[in-house]
KOLVOSE-284382 format. One record per residue (C-alpha): residue in one letter; x, y, z. Coordinates in steps of 0.2 Angstrom, whole numbers, plus 5000, padded with zeros to 4 digits. Example, Ala and Ser with C-alpha at 12.3 -4.5 7.8 and 13.67 -1.06 7.14 Angstrom:
# KOLVOSE-284382
A506249785039 S506849955036 
***
This chain:
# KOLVOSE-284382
X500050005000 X500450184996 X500750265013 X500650435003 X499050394996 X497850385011 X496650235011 X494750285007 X494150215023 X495050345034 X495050495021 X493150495023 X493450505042 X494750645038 X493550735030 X492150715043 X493150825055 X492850975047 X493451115035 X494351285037 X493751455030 X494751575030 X495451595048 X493951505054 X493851335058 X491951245055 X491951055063 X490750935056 X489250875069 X490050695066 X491650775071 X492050695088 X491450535083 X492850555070 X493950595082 X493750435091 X493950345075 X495550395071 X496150355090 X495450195087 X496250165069 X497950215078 X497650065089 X497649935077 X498950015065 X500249875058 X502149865061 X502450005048 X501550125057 X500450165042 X499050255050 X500250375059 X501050395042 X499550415031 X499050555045 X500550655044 X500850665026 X499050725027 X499550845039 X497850825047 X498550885065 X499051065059 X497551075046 X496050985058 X496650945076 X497651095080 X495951205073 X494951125083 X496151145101 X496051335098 X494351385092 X493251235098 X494251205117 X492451235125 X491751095118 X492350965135 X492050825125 X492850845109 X494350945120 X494650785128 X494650685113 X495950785104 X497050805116 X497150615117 X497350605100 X498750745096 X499550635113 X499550475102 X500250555085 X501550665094 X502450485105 X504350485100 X504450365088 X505950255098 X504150215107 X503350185092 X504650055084 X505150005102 X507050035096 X507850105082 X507649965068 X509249895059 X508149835043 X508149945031 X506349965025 X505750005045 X507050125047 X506650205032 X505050205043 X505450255057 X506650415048 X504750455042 X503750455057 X505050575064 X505250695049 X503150695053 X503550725072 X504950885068 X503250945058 X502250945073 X503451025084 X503451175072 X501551195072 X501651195090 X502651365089 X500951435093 X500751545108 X498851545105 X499051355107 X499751345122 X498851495129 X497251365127 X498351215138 X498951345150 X497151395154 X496351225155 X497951175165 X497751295177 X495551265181 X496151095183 X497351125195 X496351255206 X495051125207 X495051055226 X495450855226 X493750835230 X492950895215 X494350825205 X493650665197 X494650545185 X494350615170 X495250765174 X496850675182 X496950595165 X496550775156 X498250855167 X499150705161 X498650715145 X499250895145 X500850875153 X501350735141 X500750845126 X502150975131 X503450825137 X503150745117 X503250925107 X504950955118 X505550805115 X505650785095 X507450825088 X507950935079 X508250925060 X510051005058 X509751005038 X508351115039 X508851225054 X510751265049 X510351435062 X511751535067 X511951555084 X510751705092 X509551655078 X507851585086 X507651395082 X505951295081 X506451225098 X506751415105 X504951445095 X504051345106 X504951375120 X504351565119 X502551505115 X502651415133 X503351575142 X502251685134 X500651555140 X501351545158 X501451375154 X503151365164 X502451445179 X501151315180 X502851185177 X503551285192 X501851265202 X501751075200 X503751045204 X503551125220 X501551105226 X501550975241 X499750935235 X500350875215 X501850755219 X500950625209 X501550725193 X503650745198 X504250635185 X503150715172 X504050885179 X505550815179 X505550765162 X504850925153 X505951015163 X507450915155 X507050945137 X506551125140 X508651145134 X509251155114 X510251015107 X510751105091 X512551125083 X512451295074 X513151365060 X514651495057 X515151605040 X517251585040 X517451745033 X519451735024 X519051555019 X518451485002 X517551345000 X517551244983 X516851424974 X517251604977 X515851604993 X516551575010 X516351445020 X514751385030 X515651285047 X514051185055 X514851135069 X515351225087 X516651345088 X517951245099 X517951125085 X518751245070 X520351215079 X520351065070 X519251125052 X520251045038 X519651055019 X519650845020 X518050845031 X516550785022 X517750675009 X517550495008 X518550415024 X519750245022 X518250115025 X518250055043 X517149875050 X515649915058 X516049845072 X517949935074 X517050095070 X517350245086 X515750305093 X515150455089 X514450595100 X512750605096 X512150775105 X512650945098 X512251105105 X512051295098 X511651465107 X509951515107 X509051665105 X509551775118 X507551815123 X507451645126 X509151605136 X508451755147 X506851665151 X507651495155 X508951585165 X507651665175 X506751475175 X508051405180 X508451515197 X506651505201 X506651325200 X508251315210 X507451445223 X505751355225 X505851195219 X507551095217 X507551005231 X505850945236 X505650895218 X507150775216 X506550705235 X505150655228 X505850585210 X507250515221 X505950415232 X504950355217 X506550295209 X507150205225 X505450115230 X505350095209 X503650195205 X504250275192 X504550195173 X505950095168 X507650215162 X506650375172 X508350385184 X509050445168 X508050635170 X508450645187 X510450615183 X510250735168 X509550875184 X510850835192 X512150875181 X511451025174 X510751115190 X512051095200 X513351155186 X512051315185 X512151345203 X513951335206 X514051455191 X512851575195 X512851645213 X513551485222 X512151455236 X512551265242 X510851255253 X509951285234 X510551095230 X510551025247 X509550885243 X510650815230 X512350885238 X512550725249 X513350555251 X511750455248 X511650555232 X513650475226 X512750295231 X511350325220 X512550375205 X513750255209 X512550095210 X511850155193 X513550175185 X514050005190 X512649945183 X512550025167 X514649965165 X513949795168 X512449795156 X513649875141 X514749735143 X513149585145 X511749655135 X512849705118 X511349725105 X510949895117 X512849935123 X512750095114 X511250155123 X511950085140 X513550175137 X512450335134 X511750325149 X513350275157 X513950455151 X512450545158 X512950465176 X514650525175 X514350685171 X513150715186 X514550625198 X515650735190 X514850895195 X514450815213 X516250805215 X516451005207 X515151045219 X515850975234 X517551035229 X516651225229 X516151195244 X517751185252 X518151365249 X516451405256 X516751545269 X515451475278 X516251335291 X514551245292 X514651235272 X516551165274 X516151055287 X515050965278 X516050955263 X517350885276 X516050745280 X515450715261 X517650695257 X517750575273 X516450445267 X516850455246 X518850445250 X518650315264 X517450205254 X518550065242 X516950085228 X517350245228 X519250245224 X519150095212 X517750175203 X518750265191 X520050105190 X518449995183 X517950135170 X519650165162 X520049965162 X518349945152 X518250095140 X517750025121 X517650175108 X516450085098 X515150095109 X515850255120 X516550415111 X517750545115 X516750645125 X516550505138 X518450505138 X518650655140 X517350675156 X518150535161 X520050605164 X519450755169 X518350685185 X519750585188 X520950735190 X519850815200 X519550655212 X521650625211 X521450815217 X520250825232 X521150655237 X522750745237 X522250895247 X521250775258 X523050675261 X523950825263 X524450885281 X523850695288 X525150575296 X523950425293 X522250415285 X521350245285 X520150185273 X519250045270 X519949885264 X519149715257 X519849545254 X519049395244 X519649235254 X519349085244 X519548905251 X519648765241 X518948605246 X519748455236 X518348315232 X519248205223 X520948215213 X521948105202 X523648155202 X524448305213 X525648435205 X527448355205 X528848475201 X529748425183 X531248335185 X532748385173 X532348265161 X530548305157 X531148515155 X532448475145 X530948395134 X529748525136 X531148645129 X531648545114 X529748565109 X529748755113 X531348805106 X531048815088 X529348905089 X529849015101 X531449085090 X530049105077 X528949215087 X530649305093 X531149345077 X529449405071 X529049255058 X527549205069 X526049325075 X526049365092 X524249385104 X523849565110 X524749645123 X524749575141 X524549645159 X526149585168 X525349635186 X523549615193 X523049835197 X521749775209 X522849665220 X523349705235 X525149695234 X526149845226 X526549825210 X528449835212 X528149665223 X527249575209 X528949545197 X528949365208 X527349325201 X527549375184 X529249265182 X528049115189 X526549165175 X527949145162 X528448995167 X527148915170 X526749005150 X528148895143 X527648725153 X525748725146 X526748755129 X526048945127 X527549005117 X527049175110 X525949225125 X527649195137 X528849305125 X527149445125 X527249435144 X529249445146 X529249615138 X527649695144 X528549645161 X530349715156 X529449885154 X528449895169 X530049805179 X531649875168 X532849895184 X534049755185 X533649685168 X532849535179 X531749515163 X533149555148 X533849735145 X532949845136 X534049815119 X533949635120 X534149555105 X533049385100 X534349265105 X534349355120 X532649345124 X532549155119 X534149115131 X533049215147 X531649105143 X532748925144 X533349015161 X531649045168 X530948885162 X532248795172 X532348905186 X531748835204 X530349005208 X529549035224 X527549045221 X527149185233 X525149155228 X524149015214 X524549055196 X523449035185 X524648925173 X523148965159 X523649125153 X522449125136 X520549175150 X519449145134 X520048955132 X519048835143 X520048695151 X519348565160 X520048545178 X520648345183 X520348405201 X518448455206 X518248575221 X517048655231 X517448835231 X516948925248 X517149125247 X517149235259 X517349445260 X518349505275 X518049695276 X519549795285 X520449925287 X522149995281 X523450135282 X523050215265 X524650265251 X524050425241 X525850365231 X525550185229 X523850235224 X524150335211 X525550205204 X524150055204 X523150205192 X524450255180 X524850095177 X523150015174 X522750155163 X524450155153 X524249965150 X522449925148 X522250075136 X523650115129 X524249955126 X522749855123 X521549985113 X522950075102 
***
């Protein structure tokens, strides 16, 4: 079927609504009938989404729907109806599709449905139109919850998703390439809802004791009430491919790195090696509207801020709200907290979410998202999304507390003081940033997260330092993982080799491991000589690395012993205990023999499988008991910051270049 061509069935309905003269819009006396048959053809559209389609290249929402809102909103009954129909039409249409599709033909789809949505959102650039919500929003909510029956909770619903679904849409950056300053359709509407008093009725409900019911719907619209959009700049000086200058679509802290080659045709990468990309973009609205949200946004923090995110906080915890909602709260986090600190630092505005129970939170969802990118991969872009959206509001918890050190207020310090004890004695805390650095992927994380990621680091590395500083001895928490080992049944123990049987082993090893010396042979990826989690200091794990390479070159691992041997000599180069740095092959291959000979102490169990994707199956079976031992130690800023370096150097600088 045609989805331009609009089936007869529902063009009869279509044309059932009514007709405009002129300015003036004359329903049909079937009209609400209409109505509710076009709500109930959405219901049972097919996987395509033709109805929704057929609709919008009809345009029946600015021509009909919107009409009726404006000049017929007296009319209770066909109000209602609308409204619930314009809610259905304007859903994003990830809710539509359930996801983004990969097929071809339903993305084609789905890009569709939005281009529809992105034409909505510009005929809600209507003050007019939301003068009509603002007013029926605000009889509603002077009724007492006496009088108040269902159908008007579901009317203020309907309302507020109305606004959440118009502020929502993206924007179209082919169609709105807008110079900074200039007013966007998103700044359109935005105007429209200040001019309504639409945002004082926003305000009202965030910060009414009476309407706590509607927070996360507050919450939400509040969010998006921000642009996403690049911009667009004239480089005057530079030509493009004719005698005009050129048009930079991009933000300005990006020309640093304008080159002529943008735009031309890339050395083709796999899909799967490809490096995320930052999906949000931002430009500078229209300076009446960045004075209006300014204003917002200092009334909210004044009157609203904190009982709201109570609430939202509450409904999260004790799981009323929707699935993925935590996400708005962390977005608030992040960006009223950053507005606060910048504007007129007043830490009692964000008290509620200035606290330790507030790190928890974010830390519990960060773990969680880290764990879900690496377990659920179909959606490990969108995990990693919201991974970033978490750091960013930890980030600016740790800005926020850092501010509040140099508070002149010593109530203000003190609790900073507290806030620093619990973060810094805590062992999630410190081994947070460990975790994230060790598991970064950029194809499923851009550069932005990296860059967020360093620079919270150096600020946590920072307040740690201070917090270090002046201190003889600062304890922190500690845990240990005991495991004991209960043998069941065995059929041989672990003998050591006698002469005889090495000399064997290395007539079998030498050959190939010349090869891999002298490069005739590929060698694995890099290894990690030392465990960065472990309790003992890296300097003490040179022991243990000589027994992994042994124990390398008696399983007949050939390649992954030689890898180990120099990843060790760079970490451990003093004394040349693993070969001097300008060891030739028949060097490297004569250390080898030596280790594989050598008599080593076994300070701990080495794992003598050094390939953790090949399953082996054990000829003893245990019985694992584990146990956690929580304690506490005398805590090493020095060491600390070795264990970091370290892990960062080899996991990611080794590993992903």
């Amino acid at each position: 079927m045609d989805l331009y061509m609009m089936n007869c069935e529902l063009l009869a309905t279509c044309s059932a609504l009514g007709y405009l003269e002129g300015d003036t819009y004359h329903k049909e006396p079937d009209c609400l009938e209409s109505v509710k048959d076009l709500i109930r053809y959405l219901r049972h559209e097919d996987e395509t989404r033709d109805i929704r389609q057929q609709l919008g290249a009809a345009q029946i929402l600015q021509n009909d729907l919107l009409p009726l809102i404006i000049q017929h909103h007296n009319d209770k009954q066909l109000f209602d109806a609308v409204i619930r129909l314009i809610v259905n039409l304007t859903q994003p249409a990830f809710l539509c599709f359930g996801k983004v599709p990969q097929d071809p033909t339903f993305r084609h789809h789905f890009l569709q449905v939005v281009s529809y949505l992105q034409a909505y959102k510009e005929a809600f650039a209507n003050e007019r139109l939301f003068v009509v919500l603002s007013e029926k929003l605000y009889d509603l909510l002077q009724m007492d919850w006496e009088q108040r029956e269902e159908e008007h909770n579901l009317l203020i619903e309907r309302i507020l998703l109305l606004v959440r679904n118009i502020l929502h849409v993206p924007a179209d950056p082919d169609e709105e390439k807008n110079v900074d300053d200039d007013a966007s359709v998103h700044d359109k509407v935005l105007w429209a809802i200040h001019m309504s008093g639409m945002d004082d009725l926003v305000k009202f409900l965030a910060s009414s004791e009476t309407e706590q019911q509607w927070s996360m719907h507050v919450l939400e619209t509040v969010s998006l009430m921000h642009s996403r959009f690049g911009g667009s700049y004239i480089v005057q000086g530079l030509k493009s491919i004719g005698d005009k200058d050129v048009i930079y679509h991009k933000g300005l802290h990006n020309f640093q790195n304008y080159s002529h080659d943008i735009g031309k045709e890339l050395k083709r990468v796999p899909k799967r090696k490809q490096q995320a990309k930052d999906t949000e973009a931002r430009r500078r609205s229209a300076l009446n509207v960045r004075l209006f949200l300014k204003e917002f946004c200092i009334d909210f923090l004044e009157n609203c801020y904190n009982r709201l995110m109570y609430i939202v906080k509450d409904h999260l915890i004790h799981e009323k709200a929707q699935q993925h909602d935590e996400t708005y709260y962390l977005w608030s986090i992040a960006f009223f907290m950053a507005f606060n600190r910048v504007h007129q630092f007043r830490p009692e505005l964000v008290s509620e979410t200035a606290s330790i129970r507030t790190f928890h939170f974010i830390e519990q969802n960060l773990t969680n998202y880290y764990e879900m990118m690496l377990t659920d991969k179909k959606e490990a872009t969108s995990w990693a999304r919201r991974m970033h959206l978490a750091l960013k509001a930890y980030q600016e918890l740790l800005m926020t507390v850092n501010e509040m050190d140099h508070s002149k207020d010593s109530s203000v310090r003190e609790s900073s003081k507290v806030i620093k004890n619990n973060i810094f004695y805590m062992m999630e805390y410190r081994e947070l940033f460990l975790a994230l650095f060790r598991k970064f992927d950029e194809t499923k994380q851009p550069r932005s997260f990296l860059k967020d990621l360093v620079e919270t680091t150096h600020l946590f590395l920072k307040m740690l330092e201070k917090f270090c500083k002046g201190k003889s001895t600062v304890m922190v928490q500690s845990r240990k993982v005991k495991r004991k080992k209960k043998k069941k049944s065995s059929q041989r123990d672990e003998l050591p080799k006698s002469s005889e049987e090495l000399e064997e082993i290395w007539r079998s090893l030498s050959e190939k491991l010349s090869s891999c010396a002298m490069g005739s042979e590929s060698l694995p990826d890099e290894i990690v000589p030392f465990d960065a989690a472990s309790e003992i200091p890296v300097e003490d794990q040179r022991t243990e690395a000589l027994a992994r390479i042994q124990n390398g070159l008696l399983s007949g691992q050939a390649g992954e012993a030689l890898v180990l041997l120099r990843s060790a000599r760079e970490v451990w180069p003093e004394g040349d205990v693993f070969g001097s740095p300008e060891s030739n092959p028949e060097e490297e291959v004569e250390l080898l023999k030596q280790i594989l000979f050598a008599d080593l102490p076994r300070p701990s169990q080495v794992e003598a499988d050094l390939d953790e994707e090949e399953e082996v199956e054990e000829e003893v079976e245990e019985e694992e008991l584990t146990s956690v031992q929580v304690s506490e130690r005398e805590f090493n800023f020095i060491d600390y910051m070795k264990r970091l370096v370290f892990d960062v150097y080899f996991n990611y600088m080794y590993i992903q270049l």
